[in-house]
C-alpha positions as CSV (number, residue, x, y, z in Angstrom):
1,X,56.9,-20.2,96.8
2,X,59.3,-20.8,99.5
3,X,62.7,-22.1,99.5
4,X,63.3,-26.1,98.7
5,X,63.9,-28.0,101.9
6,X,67.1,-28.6,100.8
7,X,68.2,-25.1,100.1
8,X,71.4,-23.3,102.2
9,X,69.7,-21.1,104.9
10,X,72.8,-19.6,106.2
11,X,73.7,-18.5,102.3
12,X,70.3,-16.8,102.5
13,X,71.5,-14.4,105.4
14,X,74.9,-13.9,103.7
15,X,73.0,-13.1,100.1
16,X,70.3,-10.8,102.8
17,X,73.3,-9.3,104.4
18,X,75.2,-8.6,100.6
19,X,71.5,-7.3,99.4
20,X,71.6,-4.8,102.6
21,X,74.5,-3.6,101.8
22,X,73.7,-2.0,98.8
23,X,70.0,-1.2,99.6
24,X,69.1,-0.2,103.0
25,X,65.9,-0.3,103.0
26,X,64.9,-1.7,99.7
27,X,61.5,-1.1,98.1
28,X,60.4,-4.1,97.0
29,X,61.3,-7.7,95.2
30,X,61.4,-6.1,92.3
31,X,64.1,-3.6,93.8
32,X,66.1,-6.4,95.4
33,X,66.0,-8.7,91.9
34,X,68.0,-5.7,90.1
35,X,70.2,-5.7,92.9
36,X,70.8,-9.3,92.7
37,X,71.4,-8.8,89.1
38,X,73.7,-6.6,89.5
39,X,76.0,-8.6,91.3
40,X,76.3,-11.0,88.9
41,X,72.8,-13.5,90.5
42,X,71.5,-15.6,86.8
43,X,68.2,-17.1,87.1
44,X,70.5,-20.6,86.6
45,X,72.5,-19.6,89.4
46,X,69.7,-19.3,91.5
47,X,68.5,-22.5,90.9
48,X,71.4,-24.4,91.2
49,X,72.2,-22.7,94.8
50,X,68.0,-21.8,96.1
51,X,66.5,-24.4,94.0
52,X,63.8,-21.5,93.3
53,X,62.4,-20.8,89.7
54,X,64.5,-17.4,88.4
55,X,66.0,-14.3,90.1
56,X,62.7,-13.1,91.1
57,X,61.8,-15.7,93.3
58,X,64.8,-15.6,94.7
59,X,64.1,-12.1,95.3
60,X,60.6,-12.5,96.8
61,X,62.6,-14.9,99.8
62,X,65.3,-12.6,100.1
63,X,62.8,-10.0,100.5
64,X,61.1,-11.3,102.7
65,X,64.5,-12.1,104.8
66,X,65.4,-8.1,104.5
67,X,62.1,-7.2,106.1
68,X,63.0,-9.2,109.2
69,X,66.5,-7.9,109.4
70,X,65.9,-4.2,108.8
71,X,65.8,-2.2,112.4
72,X,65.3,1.7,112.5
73,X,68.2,2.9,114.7
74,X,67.9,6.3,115.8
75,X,70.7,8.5,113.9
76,X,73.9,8.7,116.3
77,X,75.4,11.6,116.5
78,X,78.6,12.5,115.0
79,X,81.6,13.6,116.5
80,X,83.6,15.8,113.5
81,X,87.3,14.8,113.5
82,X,90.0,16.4,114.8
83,X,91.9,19.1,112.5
84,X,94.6,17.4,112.1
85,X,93.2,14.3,111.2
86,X,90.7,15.9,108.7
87,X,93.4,17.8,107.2
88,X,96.2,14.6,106.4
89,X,93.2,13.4,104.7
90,X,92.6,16.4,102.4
91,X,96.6,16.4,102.0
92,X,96.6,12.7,100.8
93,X,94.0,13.6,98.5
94,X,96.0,16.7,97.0
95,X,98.7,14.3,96.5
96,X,96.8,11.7,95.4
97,X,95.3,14.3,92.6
98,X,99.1,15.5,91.5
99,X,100.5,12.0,91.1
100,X,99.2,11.6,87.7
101,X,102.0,14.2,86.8
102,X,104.9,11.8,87.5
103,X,104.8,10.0,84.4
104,X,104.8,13.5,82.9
105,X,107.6,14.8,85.0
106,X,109.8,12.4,84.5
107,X,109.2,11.9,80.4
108,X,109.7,16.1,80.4
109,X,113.3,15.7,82.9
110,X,114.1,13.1,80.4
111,X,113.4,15.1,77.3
112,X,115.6,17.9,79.2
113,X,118.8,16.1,80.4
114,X,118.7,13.5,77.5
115,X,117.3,14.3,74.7
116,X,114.6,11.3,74.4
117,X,112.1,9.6,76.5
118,X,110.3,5.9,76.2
119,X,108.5,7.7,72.6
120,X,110.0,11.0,71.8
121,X,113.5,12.2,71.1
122,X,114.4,15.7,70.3
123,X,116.2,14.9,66.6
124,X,113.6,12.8,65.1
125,X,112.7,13.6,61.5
126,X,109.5,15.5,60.9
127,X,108.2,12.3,59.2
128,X,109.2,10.1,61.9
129,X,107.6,12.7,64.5
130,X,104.2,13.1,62.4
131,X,103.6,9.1,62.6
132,X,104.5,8.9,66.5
133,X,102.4,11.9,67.1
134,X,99.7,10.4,64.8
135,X,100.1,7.1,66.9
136,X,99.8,8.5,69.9
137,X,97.1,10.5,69.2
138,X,95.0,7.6,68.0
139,X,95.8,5.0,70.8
140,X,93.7,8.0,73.3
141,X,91.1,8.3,71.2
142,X,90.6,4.4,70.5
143,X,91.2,3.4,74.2
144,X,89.6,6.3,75.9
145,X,86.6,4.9,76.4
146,X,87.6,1.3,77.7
147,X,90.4,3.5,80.0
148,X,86.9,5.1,81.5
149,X,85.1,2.0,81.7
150,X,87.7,0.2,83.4
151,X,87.9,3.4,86.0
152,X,84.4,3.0,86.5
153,X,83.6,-0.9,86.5
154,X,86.9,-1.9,88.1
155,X,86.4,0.3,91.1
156,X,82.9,0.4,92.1
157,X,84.2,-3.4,92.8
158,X,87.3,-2.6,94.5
159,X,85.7,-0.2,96.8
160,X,83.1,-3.4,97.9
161,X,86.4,-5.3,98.2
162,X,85.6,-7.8,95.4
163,X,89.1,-8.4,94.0
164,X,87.8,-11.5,91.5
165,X,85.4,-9.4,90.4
166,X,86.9,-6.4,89.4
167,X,89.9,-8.2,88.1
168,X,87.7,-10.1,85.6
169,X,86.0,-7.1,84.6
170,X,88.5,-5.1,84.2
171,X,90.7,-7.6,82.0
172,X,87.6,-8.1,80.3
173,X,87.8,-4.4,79.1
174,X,91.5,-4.7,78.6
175,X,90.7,-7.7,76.2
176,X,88.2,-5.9,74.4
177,X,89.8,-2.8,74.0
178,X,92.7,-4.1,72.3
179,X,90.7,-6.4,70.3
180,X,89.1,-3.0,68.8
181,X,92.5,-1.3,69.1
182,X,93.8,-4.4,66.0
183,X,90.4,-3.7,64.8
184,X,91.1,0.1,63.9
185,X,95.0,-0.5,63.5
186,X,93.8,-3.2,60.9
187,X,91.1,-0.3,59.3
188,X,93.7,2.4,59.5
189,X,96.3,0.3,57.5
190,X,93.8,-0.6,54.5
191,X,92.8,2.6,54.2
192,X,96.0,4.2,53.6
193,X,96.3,0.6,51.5
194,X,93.6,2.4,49.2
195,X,94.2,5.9,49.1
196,X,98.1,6.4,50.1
197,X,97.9,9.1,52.3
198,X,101.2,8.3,54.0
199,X,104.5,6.4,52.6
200,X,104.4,2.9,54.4
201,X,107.5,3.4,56.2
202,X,105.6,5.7,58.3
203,X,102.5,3.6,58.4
204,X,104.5,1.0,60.3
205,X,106.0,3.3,62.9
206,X,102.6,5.0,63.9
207,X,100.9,1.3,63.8
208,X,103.8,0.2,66.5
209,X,103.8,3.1,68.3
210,X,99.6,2.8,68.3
211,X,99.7,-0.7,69.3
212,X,102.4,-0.8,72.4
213,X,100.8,2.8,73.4
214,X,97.6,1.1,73.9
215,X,98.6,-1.3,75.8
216,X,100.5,1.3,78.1
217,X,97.5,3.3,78.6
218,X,95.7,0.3,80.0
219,X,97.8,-0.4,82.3
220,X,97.9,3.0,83.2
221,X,94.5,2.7,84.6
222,X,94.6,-0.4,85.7
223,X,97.4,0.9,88.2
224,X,95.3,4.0,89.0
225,X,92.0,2.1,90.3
226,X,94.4,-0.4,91.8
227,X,96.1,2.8,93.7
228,X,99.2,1.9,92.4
229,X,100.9,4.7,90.2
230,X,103.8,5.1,91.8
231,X,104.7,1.2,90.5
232,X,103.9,2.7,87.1
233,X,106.1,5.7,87.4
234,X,109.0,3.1,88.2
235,X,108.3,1.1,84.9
236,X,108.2,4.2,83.2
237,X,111.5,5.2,84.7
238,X,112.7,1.2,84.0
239,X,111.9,2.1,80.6
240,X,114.0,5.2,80.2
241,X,116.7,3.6,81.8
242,X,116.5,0.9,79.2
243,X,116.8,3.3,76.5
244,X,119.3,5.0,77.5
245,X,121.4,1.8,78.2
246,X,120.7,0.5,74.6
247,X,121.6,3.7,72.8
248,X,124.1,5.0,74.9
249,X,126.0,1.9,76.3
250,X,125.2,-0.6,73.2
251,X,124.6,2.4,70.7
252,X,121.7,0.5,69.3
253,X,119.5,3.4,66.5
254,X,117.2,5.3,69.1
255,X,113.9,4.1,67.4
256,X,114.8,0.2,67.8
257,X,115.9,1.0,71.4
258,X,112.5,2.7,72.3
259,X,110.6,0.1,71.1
260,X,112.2,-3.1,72.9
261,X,111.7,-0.9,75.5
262,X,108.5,0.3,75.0
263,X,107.2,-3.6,74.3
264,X,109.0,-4.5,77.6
265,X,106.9,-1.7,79.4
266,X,103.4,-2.7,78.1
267,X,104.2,-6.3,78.7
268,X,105.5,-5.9,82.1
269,X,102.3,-3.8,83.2
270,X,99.8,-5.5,82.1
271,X,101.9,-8.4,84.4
272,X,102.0,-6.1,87.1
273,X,98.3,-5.4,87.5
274,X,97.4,-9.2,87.1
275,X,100.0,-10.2,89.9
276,X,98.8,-7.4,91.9
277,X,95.3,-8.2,91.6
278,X,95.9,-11.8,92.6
279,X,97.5,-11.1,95.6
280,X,94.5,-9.0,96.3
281,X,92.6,-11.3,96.2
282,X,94.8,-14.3,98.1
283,X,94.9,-11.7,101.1
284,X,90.7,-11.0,100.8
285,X,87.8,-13.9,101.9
286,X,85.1,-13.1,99.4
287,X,83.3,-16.2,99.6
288,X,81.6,-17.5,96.3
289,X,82.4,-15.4,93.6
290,X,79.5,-14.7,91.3
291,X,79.4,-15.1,87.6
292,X,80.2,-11.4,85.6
293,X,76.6,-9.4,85.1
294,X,74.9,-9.5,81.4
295,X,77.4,-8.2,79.2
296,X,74.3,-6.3,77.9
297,X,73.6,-4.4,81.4
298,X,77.5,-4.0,81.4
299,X,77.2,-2.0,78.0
300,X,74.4,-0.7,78.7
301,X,75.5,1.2,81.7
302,X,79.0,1.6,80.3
303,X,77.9,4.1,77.2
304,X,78.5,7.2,78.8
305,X,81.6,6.5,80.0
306,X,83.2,5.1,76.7
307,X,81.5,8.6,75.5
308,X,83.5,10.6,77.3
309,X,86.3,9.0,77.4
310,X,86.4,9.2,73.5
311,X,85.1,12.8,73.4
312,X,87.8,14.1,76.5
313,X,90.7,12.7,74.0
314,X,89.0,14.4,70.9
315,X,88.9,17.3,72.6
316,X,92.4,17.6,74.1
317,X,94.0,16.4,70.6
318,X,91.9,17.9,67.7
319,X,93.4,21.0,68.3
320,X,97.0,19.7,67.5
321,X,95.5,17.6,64.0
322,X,93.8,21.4,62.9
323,X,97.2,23.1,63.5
324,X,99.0,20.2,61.7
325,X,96.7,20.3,58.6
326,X,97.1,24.0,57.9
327,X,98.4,24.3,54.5
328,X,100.3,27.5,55.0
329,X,104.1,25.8,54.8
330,X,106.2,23.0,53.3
331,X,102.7,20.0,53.7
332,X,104.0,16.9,51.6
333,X,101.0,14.6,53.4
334,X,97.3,16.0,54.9
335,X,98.9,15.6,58.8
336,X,102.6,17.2,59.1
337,X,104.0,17.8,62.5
338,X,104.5,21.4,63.7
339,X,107.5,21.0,66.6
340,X,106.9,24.6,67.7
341,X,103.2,24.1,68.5
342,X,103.6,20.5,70.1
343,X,106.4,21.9,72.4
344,X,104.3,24.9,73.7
345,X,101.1,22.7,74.4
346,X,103.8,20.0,76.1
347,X,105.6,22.8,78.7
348,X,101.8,23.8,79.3
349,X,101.0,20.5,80.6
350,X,103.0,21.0,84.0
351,X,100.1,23.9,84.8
352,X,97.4,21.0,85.7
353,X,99.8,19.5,88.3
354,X,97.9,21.8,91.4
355,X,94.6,21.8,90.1
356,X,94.0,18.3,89.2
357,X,95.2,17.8,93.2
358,X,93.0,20.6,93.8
359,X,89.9,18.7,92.3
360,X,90.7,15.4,94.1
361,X,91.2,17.1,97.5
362,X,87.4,19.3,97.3
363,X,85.7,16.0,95.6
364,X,87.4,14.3,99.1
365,X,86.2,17.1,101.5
366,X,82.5,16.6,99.6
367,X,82.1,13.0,100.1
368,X,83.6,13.5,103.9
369,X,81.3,15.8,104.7
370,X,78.0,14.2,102.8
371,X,78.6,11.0,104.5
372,X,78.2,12.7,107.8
373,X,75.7,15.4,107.2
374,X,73.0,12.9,105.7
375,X,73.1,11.1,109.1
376,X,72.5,14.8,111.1
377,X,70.2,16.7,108.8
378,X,66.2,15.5,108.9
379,X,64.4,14.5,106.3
380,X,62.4,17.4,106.6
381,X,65.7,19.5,106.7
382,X,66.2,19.1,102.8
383,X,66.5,22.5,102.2
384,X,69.2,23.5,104.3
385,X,70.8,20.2,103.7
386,X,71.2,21.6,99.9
387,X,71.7,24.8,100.6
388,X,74.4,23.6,102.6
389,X,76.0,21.9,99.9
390,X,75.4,24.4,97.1
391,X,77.1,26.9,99.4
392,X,80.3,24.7,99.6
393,X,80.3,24.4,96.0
394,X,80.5,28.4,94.9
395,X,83.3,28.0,97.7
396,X,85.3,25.2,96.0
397,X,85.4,27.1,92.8
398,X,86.4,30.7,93.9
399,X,89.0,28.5,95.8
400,X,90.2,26.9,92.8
401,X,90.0,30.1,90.7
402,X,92.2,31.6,92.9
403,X,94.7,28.6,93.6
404,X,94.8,27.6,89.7
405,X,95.4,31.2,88.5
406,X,98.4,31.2,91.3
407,X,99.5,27.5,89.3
408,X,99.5,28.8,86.2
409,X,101.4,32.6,87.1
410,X,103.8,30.0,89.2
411,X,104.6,27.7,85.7
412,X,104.4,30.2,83.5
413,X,107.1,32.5,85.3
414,X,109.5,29.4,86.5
415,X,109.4,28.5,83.1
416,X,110.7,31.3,81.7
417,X,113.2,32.3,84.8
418,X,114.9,28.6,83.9
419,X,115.3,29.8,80.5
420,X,116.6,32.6,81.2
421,X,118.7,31.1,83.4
422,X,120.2,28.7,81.4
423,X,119.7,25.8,83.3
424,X,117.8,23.6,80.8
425,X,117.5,24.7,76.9
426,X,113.7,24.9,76.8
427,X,113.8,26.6,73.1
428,X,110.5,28.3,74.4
429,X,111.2,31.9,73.5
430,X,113.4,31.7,70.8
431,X,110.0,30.6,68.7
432,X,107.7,33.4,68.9
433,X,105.0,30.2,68.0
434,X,106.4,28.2,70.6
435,X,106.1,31.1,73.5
436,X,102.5,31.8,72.0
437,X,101.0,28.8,72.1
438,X,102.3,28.2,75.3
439,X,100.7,31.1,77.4
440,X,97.6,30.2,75.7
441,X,97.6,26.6,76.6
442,X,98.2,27.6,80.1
443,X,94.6,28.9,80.3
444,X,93.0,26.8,78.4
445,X,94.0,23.5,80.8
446,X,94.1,25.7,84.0
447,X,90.4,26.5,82.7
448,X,90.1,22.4,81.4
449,X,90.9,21.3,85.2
450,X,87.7,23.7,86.2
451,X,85.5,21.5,84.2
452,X,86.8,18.4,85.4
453,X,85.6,19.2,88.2
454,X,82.4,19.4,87.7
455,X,82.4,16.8,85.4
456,X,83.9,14.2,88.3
457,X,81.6,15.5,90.8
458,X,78.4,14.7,88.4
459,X,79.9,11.4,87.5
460,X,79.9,10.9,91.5
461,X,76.2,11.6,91.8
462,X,76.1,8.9,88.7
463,X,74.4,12.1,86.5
464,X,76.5,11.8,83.4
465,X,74.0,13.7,81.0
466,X,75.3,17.2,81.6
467,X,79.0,15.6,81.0
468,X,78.5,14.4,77.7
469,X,76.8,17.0,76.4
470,X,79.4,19.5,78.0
471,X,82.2,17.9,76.2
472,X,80.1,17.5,73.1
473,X,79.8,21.2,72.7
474,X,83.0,21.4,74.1
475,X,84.7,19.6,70.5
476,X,82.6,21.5,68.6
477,X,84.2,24.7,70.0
478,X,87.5,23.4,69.3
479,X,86.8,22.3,66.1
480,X,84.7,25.4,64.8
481,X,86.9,28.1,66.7
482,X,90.2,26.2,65.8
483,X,89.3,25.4,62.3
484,X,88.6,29.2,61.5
485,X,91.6,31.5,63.2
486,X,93.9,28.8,61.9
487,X,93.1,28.8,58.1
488,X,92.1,33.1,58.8
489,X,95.0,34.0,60.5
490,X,97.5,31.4,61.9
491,X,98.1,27.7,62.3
492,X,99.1,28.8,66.1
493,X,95.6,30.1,66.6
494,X,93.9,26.6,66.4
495,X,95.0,27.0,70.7
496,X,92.3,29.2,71.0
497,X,90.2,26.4,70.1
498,X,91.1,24.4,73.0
499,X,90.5,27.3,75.1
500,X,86.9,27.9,73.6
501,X,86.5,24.2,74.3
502,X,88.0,24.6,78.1
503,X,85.6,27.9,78.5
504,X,82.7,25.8,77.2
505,X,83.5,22.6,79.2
506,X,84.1,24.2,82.4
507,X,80.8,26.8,82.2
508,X,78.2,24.1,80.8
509,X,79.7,21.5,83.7
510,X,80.1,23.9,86.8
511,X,76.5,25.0,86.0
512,X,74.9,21.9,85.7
513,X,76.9,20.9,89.3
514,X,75.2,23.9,91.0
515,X,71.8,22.9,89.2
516,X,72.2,19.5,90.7
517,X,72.7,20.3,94.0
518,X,69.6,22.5,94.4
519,X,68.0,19.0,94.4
520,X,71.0,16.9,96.1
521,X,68.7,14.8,98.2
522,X,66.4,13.7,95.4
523,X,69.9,12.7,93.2
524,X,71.6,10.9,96.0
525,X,68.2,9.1,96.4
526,X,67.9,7.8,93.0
527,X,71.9,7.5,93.1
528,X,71.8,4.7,95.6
């Protein structure tokens, strides 16, 4: 059936152009009515702006308008940029991968000169500590998976310049995940209502801290797809600043102080990314915005990434709960915070700095290269063309090997030289537990960063099977190896479950990359 006399031609070509644009060469109406879909097309969309029956006969005209625009060019060839050029772009994404650290640098600088940060401070009671460290632990684990959605969703809109769309999307998320963030703060509460695992006065602090953490880590990723961290880094800093004029100038009790200013922060981010997705938007022509897809398609395709995003903060935090629930000292409640092993974990932390800009520069150099090689090599070229690429991968990982193992030699080293030094009071090797779980937890996130980088480079080829189940296996290691040496021979051996965890992520995600790429044509084909 074709279009109704009265239907919009020139929409047509702009819907044909939009369908083209994410399909080449599409297959079929069928083909072109998921597309459609996906961009948010309804069948009552459709027939309020076609006057056609559903999305499939919409489709079927569209189709039909695709096959009289599509021309086979022959391939152009490419001209590889200059060196310089190439390598500013490598170097932007080094330094793109390292800014994730500010926040950290700055929270650990604070720690240092003043004792306290936005949700730490140095002289908190070991109760006090338990239920921040409880908080925090459980605002990861309950937002994880929105955090990865949002990353996902948000940008795949961003990078097709649809400002309204991801903005919707990704404040959908944000709406949701603190809906089920009052959802398990509500559980959490009722259950230590019934069984009275902790005193209430502690209950209240980790709920707070839980809450306003939430909404911090949010915004956190909100800034991240918006490429806007450095803004966040200056809230933080805001925040610290505020602290430290409310306890210092107004000598306000350091817990009240951190959180008006922790309330402040979450409030004034989630602010932030609104006004800064607006103006986005103002400044962009994206014609008629479509209605959001199916929420069922959205969940649909979001599982794995709330998966993982769940799993990846199990994983980095269970070890801490199996070293705080060894029963080997003073325990008044199941969960009691061990200050030495936090400390050595926290110092650790600086060692991901170079390899997480490591990972974003060779993910960069990948995709800069694929986009140009697929237009060179022949179809009947396949081989090489994977060869190729297999190659380059074996190459980005004895580079990182090398580079990560200079990282963590470089912490590990400055670290103690500042001690020694005197310069900051680190208390790193006046607790043998501290200094031990700190050169262990050097590997083990040195080794963590490897796997990330397999795991980001299969999320890029959309194959997120291999992921899931490497950081699966990954917990279990943790757990099993954790739960074991600590109860067997120290509470300060549950670290060498995170670095059976690391050893398992890294090897079951790095393998599957290099099993992937023996086939890279036939997964970038059923990619697109």
């Amino acid at each position: 059936m074709a279009l109704s006399d009265t239907a919009p031609f020139p929409a047509l070509d702009e819907l044909t152009r939009e369908v083209l644009n994410r399909s080449r060469s599409p297959e079929d109406h069928y083909e072109v009515a998921a597309v459609l879909e996906s961009i948010g097309w309804s069948d009552k969309l459709a027939r309020e702006s076609f006057g056609v029956r559903d999305v499939f006969e919409l489709a079927e005209n569209v189709c039909q308008s695709v096959r009289a625009k599509v021309v086979t060019e022959p391939a152009v060839a490419i001209e590889p940029p200059g060196l310089l050029p190439y390598v500013m772009r490598i170097f932007r994404s080094f330094l793109r991968g390292t800014i994730f650290a500010y926040p950290i640098a700055i929270s650990i600088y604070s720690i240092l000169v003043l004792r306290y940060s936005l949700w730490s401070y140095m002289y908190f009671t070991v109760d006090i500590a338990t239920s921040i460290a409880i908080g925090t632990i459980l605002s990861f684990m309950t937002v994880g998976g929105f955090m990865q959605a949002i990353a996902r969703r948000g940008f795949f809109y961003l990078i097709n310049n649809e400002y309204t769309m991801a903005r919707r999307m990704t404040f959908y998320f944000i709406r949701l995940g603190l809906f089920i963030s009052v959802i398990v703060g509500a559980t959490f509460f009722l259950f230590n209502l019934a069984f009275t695992i902790f005193p209430w006065n502690m209950i209240l602090v980790c709920l707070f801290y839980y809450i306003f953490l939430t909404v911090c880590w949010l915004s956190v990723t909100v800034m991240y797809i918006l490429r806007k961290e450095i803004v966040f880094t200056l809230l933080l800093s805001g925040g610290i600043a505020l602290v430290f004029i409310l306890h210092e100038w107004l000598r306000v009790n350091i817990m009240l102080a951190q959180m008006v200013a922790l309330t402040l922060v979450s409030a004034a981010g989630l602010a932030l990314a609104a006004w800064i997705f607006r103006r986005a938007e103002r400044k962009s022509e994206e014609g008629i915005t479509p209605p959001l897809p199916r929420m069922s398609i959205v969940f649909y395709t979001s599982i794995p990434y709330f998966t993982y995003g769940f799993l990846y903060f199990t994983f980095l935090y269970v070890d801490r709960i199996i070293a705080w629930s060894a029963n080997d000292n003073y325990m008044p409640y199941l969960i009691w915070f061990r200050g030495e092993y936090e400390l050595g974990l926290d110092w650790a932390l600086l060692t991901l700095i170079i390899p997480m800009g490591l990972v974003e520069a060779m993910i960069s150099d990948f995709y800069l290269r694929l986009e140009d090689n697929q237009k060179i090599y022949k179809a009947r070229e396949d081989h090489r063309f994977n060869s190729l690429y297999h190659s380059l991968y074996i190459r980005y990982l004895l580079y990182y090997c090398v580079l990560s193992i200079f990282s963590g030699l470089l912490i590990y080293f400055s670290i103690l030289k500042i001690e020694d030094m005197h310069i900051f009071d680190l208390t790193i090797s006046i607790s043998k537990t501290t200094f031990f779980v700190f050169q262990w937890s050097v590997v083990a996130y040195v080794v963590t960063a490897a796997g990330l980088l397999g795991a980001l480079f299969l999320f890029c080829l959309d194959y997120t099977g291999p992921v899931i189940r490497g950081i699966l296996w990954a917990c279990a290691a943790d757990v099993g190896v954790g739960f074991v040496l600590s109860r067997w021979v120290d509470y300060s051996w549950a670290v060498f479950g995170l670095l059976a965890g690391a050893v398992v992520f890294a090897g079951y995600t790095n393998l599957s990359v290099l099993r992937v790429l023996k086939k890279l044509d036939y997964h970038l084909y059923s990619s697109s």
